[in-house]
N, C-alpha and C positions, 0 to 999 in steps of 0.2 A: 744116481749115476753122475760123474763128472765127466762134463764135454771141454769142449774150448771155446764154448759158449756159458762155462759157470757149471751151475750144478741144476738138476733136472729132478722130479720128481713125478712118480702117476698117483692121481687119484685116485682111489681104489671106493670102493662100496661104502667103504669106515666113514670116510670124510664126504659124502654126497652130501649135498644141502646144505653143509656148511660154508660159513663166511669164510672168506680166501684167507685173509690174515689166520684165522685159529686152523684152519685146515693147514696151512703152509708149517704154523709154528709145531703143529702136532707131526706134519713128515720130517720135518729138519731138525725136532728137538731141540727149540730157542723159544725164549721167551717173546709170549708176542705182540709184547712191546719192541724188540728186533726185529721182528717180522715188518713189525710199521714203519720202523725207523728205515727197511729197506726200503718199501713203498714209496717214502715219502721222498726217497731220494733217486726213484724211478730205476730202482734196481727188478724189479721182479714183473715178468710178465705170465698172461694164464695162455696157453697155445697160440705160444708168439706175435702177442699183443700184450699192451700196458696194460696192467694188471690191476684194481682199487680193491680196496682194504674191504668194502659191502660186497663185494659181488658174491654171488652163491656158486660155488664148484659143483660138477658132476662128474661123477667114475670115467674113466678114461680121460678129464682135463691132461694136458701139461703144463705143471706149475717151474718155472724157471728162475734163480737166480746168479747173481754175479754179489756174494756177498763182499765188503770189501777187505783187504789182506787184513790178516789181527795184525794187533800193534805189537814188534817185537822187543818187548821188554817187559819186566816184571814190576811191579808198585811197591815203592820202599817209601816209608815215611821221611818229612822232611821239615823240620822246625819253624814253619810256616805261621808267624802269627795271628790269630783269630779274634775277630770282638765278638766274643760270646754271651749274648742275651740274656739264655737260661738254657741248666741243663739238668736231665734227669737222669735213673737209670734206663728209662726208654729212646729217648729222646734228645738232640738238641738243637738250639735257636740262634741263629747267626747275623751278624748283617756285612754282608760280603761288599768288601771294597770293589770298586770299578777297576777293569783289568786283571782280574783275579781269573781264568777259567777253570769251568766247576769239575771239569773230569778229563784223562788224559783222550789223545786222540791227535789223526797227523798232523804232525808241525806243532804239538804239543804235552811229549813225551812225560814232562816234570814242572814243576814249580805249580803243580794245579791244585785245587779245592781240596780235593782226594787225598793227595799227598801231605795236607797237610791236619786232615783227618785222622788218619793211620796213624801219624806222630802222637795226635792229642790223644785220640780213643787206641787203646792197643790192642781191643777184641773186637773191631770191627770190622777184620778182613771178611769177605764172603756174604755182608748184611746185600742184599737185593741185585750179587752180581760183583764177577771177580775184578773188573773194567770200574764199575760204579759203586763198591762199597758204601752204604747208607744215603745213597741219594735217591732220594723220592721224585723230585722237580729241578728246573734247571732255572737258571739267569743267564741270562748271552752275558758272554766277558767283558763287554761297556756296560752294561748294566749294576748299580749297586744296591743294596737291600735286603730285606729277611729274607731268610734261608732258614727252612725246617730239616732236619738230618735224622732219619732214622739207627737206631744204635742197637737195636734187635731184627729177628726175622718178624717178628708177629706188630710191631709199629710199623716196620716197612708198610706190611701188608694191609695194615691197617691206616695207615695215610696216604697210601698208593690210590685204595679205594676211593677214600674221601675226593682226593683230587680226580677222580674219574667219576664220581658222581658231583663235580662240578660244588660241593657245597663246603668249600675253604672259601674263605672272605680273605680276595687280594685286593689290594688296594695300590695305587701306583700315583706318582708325581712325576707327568711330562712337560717340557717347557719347547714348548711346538713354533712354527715358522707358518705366519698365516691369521687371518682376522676369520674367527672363526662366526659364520653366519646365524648363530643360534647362541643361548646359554647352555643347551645340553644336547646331546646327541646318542644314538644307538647306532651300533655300525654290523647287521647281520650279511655277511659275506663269507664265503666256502674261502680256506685259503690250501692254497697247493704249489710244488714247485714252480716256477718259473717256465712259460715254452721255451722260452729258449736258453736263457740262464740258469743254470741247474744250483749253484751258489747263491741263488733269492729266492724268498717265497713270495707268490702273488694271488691275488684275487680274479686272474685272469687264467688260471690253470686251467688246465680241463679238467683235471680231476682234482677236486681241492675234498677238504674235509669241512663238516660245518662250523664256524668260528662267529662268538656276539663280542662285542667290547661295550662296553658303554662309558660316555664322558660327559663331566662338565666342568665348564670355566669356572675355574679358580679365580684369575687375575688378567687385565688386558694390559700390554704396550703398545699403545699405537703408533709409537715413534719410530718403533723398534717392528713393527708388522709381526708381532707376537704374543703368546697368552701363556699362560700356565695351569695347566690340564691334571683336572682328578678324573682318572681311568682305573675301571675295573671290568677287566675281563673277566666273561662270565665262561669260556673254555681255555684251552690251552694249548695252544697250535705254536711252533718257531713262528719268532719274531711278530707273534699277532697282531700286539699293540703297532707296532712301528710300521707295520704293513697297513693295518684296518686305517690307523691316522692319515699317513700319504696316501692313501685312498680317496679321504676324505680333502684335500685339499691342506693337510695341517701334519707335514712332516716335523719329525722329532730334530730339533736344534743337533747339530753333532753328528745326524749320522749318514758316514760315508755312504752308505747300501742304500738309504731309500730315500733323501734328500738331499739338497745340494748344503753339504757340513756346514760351510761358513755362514750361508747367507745370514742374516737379521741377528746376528752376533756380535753385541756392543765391545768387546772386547776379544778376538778370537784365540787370542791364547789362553782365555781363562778356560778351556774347554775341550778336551782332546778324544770325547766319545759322545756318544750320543746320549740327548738328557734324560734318561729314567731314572726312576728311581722306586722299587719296591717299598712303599712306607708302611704299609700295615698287612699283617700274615696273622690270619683266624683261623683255628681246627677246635676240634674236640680230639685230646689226649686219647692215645690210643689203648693206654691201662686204667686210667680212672675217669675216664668219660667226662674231665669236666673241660667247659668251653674256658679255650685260651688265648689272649690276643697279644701281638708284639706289634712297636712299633718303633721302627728307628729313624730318627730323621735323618734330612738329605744330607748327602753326600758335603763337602768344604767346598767342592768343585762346583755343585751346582747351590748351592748357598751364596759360593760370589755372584754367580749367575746371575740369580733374581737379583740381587743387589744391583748390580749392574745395569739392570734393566731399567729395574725404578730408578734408581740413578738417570737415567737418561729423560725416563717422564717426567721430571721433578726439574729437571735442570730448564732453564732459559731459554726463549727459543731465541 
């Protein structure tokens, strides 16, 4: 039923014992990966309390959301050019420039990832979602780096898994703010929205989901009160990396959201997002089973960067 409080649903006998996310996706008829993505943005609650994605339902719950408006417009392809890795008939490998965002969504109707998938692939409308045409994983839009795209339903399916059972080998290059107290570090924290900024994710949530990253120093500037970080998360929660680091004391250079952008930036206009960078994307091919790895290097942007750095350690004092 629709209220003026969103839409309502009863659990019934079907759905008893089940987890809230699958029981919710199976009333609503969404996939429940949307189901999460409402969760995670503290749309849905179970008999008028916040609602987490584990919790078990019983017949009579009420499950309730406020999903948000669809986006009013249709996806047309647009001549968007792509550095394209490798590609198959299953499959393709990207390294997505920084400021690129990967799927439309408000205050970002065109110019995205998507659209210019649909130009390149011309049968790939409807692959894992009429919104998300062959996207399996995401990159926040300062972020640069591989990018795997699925171009059937059955790769979708088949690297959707992979990435949900955690065994794709990411690999990432951050160039962080901070002397980082160790050579290496594991960072296991639950992350979940924000209490009171519903536009951040934090490690102070009440209900966060479980989230590992693990790092180690690449390279120190001490001049510069900064390092250059091999992180790879071992889940995949929004913004993990950049949340699990400022965590830790070693916010990502550049980024507005969860450190202060400018500090320890030898040059600040060489730089107008936050420093990641996806350098290496590992699966097993989802038709021929065999393991495959890509790797692109950093970005121009964060290439001056480190220069820049070293530059600084090198120079006179």
């Amino acid at each position: 039923m629709t209220t003026s409080l969103g839409v309502r649903w009863l659990v019934g006998e079907g759905e008893a014992e089940e987890r809230l996310d699958r029981a919710l996706a199976q009333l609503a008829g969404v996939p429940r990966a949307q189901v999460q993505r409402w969760l995670e943005a503290g749309l849905v609650t179970c008999n008028e309390r916040p609602a987490r994605a584990s919790q078990r339902v019983e017949a009579g719950d009420v499950l309730a959301a406020e999903p948000p408006e669809p986006i009013p417009f249709t996806l047309e392809p647009e001549p968007i050019p792509l550095a394209i890795l490798h590609e198959d008939a299953a499959l393709l490998v990207l390294d997505k420039p920084a400021g690129l965002v990967v799927h439309p969504a408000p205050g970002h109707p065109r110019g995205t990832l998507v659209h210019a998938l649909l130009h390149h692939c011309r049968d790939l409308a409807g692959i894992g979602g009429v919104l998300r045409p062959g996207i399996v994983h995401r990159l926040d839009a300062g972020t640069s780096g591989v990018m795997v795209v699925a171009k059937t339903d059955t790769a979708h399916r088949a690297l959707s898994r992979q990435f949900e059972d955690h065994s794709i080998e990411r690999v990432y290059h951050a160039w962080v703010r901070g002397a980082a107290s160790a050579e290496s570090g594991r960072v296991e924290r639950a992350i979940g929205r924000h209490p009171t900024d519903r536009k951040r994710m934090s490690v102070a949530a009440r209900e966060g989901r479980d989230a590992r990253t693990a790092w180690r120093v690449l390279a120190r500037y001490p001049k510069s009160q900064a390092a250059r970080l091999e992180v790879r998360p071992e889940t995949g929660r929004t913004h993990q990396i950049r949340v699990h680091l400022a965590s830790q004391g070693l916010p990502i250079l550049g980024d507005p959201v969860y450190g202060r952008a400018r500090a320890g930036l030898p040059a600040p206009q060489l730089l107008s997002r936050p420093a990641l960078h996806a350098l290496v994307l590992g699966f097993v091919h989802p038709s021929s089973g065999a393991t495959l790895r890509f790797e692109a290097p950093p970005a121009p942007d964060l290439a001056a960067l480190d220069a820049a750095l070293r530059a600084r350690e090198e120079a006179r004092a």
